[in-house]
C-alpha positions as CSV (number, residue, x, y, z in Angstrom):
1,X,0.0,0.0,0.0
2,X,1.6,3.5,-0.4
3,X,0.2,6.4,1.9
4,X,1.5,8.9,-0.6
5,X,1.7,7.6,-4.9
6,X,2.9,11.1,-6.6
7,X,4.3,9.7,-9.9
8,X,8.0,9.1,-8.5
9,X,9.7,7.1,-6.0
10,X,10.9,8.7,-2.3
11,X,13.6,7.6,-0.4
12,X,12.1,6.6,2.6
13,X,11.1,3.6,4.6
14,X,10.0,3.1,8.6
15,X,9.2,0.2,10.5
16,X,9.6,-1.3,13.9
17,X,11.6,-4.0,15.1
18,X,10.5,-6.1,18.2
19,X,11.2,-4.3,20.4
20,X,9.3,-1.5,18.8
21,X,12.5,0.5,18.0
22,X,11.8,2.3,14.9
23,X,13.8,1.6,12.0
24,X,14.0,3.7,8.9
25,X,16.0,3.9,5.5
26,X,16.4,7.4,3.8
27,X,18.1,9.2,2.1
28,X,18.5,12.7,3.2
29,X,19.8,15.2,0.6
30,X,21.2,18.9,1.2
31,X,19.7,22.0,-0.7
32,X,22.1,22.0,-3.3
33,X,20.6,18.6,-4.4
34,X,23.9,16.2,-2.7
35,X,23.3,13.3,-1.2
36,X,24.4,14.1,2.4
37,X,23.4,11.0,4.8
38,X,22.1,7.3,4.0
39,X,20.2,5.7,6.6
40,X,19.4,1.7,6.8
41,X,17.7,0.7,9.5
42,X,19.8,1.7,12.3
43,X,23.1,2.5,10.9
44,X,24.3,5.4,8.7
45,X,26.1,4.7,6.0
46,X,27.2,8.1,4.3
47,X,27.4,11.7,6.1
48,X,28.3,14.8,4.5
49,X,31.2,16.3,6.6
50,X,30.3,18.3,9.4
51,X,26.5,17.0,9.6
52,X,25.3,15.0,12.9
53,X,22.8,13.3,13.7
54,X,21.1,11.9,17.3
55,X,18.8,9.2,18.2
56,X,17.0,7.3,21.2
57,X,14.5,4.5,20.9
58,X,11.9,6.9,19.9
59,X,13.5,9.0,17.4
60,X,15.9,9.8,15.1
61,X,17.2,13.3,13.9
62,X,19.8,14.3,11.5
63,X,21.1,18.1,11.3
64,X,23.4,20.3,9.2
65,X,26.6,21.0,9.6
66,X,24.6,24.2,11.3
67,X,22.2,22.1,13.3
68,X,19.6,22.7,11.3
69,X,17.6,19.9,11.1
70,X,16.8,18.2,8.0
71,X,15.1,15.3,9.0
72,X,13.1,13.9,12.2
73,X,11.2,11.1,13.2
74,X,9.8,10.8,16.4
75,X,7.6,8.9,18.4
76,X,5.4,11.0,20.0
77,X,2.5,8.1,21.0
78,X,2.3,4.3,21.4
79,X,0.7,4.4,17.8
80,X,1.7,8.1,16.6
81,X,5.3,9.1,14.7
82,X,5.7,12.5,13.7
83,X,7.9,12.6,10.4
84,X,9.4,15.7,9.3
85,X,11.8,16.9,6.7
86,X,13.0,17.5,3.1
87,X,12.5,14.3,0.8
88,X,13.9,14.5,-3.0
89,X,12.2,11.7,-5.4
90,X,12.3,11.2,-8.3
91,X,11.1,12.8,-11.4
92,X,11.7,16.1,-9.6
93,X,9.2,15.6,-6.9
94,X,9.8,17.8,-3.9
95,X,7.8,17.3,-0.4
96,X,8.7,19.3,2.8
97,X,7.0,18.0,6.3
98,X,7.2,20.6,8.7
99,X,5.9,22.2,12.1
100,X,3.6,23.9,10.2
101,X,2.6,21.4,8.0
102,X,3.0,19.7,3.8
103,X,4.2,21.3,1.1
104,X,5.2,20.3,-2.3
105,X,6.3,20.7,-5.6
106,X,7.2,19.6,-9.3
107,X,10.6,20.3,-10.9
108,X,10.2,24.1,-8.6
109,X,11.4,24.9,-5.3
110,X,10.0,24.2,-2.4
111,X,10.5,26.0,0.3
112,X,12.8,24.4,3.3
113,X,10.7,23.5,6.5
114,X,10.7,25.1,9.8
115,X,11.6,22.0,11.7
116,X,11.9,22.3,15.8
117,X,15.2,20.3,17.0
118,X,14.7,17.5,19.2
119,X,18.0,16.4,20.5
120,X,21.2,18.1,22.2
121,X,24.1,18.3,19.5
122,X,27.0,17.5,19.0
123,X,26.4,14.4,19.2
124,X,29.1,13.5,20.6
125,X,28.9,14.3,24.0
126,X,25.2,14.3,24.0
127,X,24.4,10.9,22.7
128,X,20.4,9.9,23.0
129,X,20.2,13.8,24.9
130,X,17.2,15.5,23.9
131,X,16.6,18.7,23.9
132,X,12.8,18.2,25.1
133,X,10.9,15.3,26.2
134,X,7.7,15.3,25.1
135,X,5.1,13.0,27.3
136,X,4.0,10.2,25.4
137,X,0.5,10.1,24.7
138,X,-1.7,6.8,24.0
């Protein structure tokens, strides 16, 4: 089943594992269109120099090399993930999940999404820190 078909292919996946960890596999590009971080499941395989990135069991965040962040998943329920961030497909397809919502485009730009940091960087330092804990809900 796919929650969004848009005539092209994004780079992202999520699951859980069994202990209800989330997993995901994504590709995370900059704005000048470079592939900057590779996720698969649990272990990143490619990061542009000076990016982070910080994670706990219910999350996952990757940031700039000026902490902005590009990309967030985060449990914020038993049942609910927020995902936010800048996906690239294919075909020129644009999508931007923000704070403040969706936006999208065709072969245009898109304008980059307001996203709130979750955890403490560098990571290094502040491993699984956030910067918030928001209460899990059910």
């Amino acid at each position: 089943m796919a929650l969004i078909e848009w005539g092209g292919d994004f780079p992202f996946s999520m699951s859980f594992d069994k202990s209800g960890r989330i997993q995901a596999a994504l590709t995370v590009y900059s704005q000048d269109g470079s592939m900057a971080v590779e996720l698969r499941k649990t272990k990143i395989a490619v990061i542009k120099p000076g990016w982070d990135y910080n994670w706990d069991s219910n999350g996952i965040e990757v940031v700039d090399e000026n902490q902005v962040p590009y990309f967030q998943i985060d449990r914020i329920g038993r049942r609910l993930v927020t995902i936010k961030g800048l996906f690239l497909g294919t075909k020129g397809r644009k999508i931007a999940l923000s704070d403040g919502g969706m936006n999208f485009g065709i072969n245009s730009p898109v304008k980059f999404p307001h996203i709130t940091k979750i955890f403490a960087y560098p990571s290094r330092g502040n491993l699984h820190k956030r910067v918030a804990t928001p209460p899990l809900s059910q």
